[in-house]
C-alpha positions in Angstrom: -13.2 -12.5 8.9 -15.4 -12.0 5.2 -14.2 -13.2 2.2 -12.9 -9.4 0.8 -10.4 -9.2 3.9 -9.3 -12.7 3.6 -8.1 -12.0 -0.1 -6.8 -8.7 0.7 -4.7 -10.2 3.5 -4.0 -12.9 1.2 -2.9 -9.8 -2.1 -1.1 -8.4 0.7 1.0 -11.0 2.0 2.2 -12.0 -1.9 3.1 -8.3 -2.5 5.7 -7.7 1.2 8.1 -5.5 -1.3 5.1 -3.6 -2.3 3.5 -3.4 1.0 6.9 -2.0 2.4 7.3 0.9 0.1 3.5 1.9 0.4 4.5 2.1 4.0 8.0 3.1 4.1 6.0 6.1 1.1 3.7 6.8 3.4 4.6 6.6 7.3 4.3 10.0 9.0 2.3 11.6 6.5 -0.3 13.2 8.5 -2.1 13.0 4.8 -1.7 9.4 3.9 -5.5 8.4 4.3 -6.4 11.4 1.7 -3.7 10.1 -0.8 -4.4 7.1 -0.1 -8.1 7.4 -1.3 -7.0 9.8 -4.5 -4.7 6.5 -5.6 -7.7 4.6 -5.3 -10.1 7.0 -7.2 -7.1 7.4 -10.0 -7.7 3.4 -10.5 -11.3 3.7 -10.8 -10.3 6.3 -13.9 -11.6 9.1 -11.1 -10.0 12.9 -12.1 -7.9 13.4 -9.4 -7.0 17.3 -8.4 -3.6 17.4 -7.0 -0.3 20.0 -6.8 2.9 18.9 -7.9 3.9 17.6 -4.7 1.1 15.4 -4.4 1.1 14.3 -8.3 4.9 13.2 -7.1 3.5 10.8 -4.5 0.4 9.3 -6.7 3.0 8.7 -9.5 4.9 7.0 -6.9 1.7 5.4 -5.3 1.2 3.9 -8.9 4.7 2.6 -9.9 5.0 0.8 -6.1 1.3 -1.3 -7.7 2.9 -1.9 -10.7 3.6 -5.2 -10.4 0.0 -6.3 -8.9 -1.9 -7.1 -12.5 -5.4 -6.9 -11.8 -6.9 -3.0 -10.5 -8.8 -5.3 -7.6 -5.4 -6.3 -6.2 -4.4 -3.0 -6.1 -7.7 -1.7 -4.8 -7.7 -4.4 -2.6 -3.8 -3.7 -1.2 -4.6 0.3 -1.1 -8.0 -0.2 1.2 -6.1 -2.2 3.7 -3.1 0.7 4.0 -6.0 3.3 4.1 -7.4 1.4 7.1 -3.9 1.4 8.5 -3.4 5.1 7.7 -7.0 5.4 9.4 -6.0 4.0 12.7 -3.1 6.9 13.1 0.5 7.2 12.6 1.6 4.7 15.4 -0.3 1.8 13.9 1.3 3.0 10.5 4.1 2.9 12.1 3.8 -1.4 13.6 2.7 -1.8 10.4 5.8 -0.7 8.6 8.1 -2.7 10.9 6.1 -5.6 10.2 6.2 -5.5 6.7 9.7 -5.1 6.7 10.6 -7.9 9.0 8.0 -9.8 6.4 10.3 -8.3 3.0 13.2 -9.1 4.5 11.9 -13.1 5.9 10.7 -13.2 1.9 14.3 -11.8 0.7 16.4 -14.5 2.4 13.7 -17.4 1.1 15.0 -16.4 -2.2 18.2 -16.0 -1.9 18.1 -20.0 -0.1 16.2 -21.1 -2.7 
């Protein structure tokens, strides 16, 4: 595995709220890889064309990254849902399952802590 994926696996796995709402966002939406590259372009400071409907979602896109402070974590965490988005709604949907067994592992940590 290169050193990009490794620290986007790594981004990733600090982030399993965040994961699980780009997931939870996005899941079904035969148009999640397209968004998904728009949210990315908007980081880069890229015009982004987009109705009302899908303005809603990048808005939403960008609050879920809030909380990642640097725009390579977010690039970083956005790439690896695009490639999940890429490999088709089934995969989208493993992944969202996962990362909600992973949010909810992370949850109860805190709580014990």
């Amino acid at each position: 595995m290169s050193a990009m994926k490794d620290y986007a696996l790594g981004v990733c796995d600090a982030h399993p709220k965040e994961m699980y709402d780009l997931y939870d966002l996005l899941c079904g939406d035969t148009q999640a890889e397209e968004i998904l590259q728009q949210a990315c372009d908007q980081l880069e400071y890229t015009p982004v064309r987009a109705d009302e409907e899908r303005r809603e979602v990048l808005d939403e896109i960008a609050a879920i990254l809030t909380p990642l402070t640097h725009s390579f974590d977010r690039e970083a965490m956005l790439g690896e849902v695009q490639g999940a988005a890429a490999r088709g709604t089934a995969f989208m949907e493993k992944e969202l399952s996962y990362w909600r067994g992973r949010l909810m592992r992370h949850e109860a940590r805190a709580v014990a802590c």
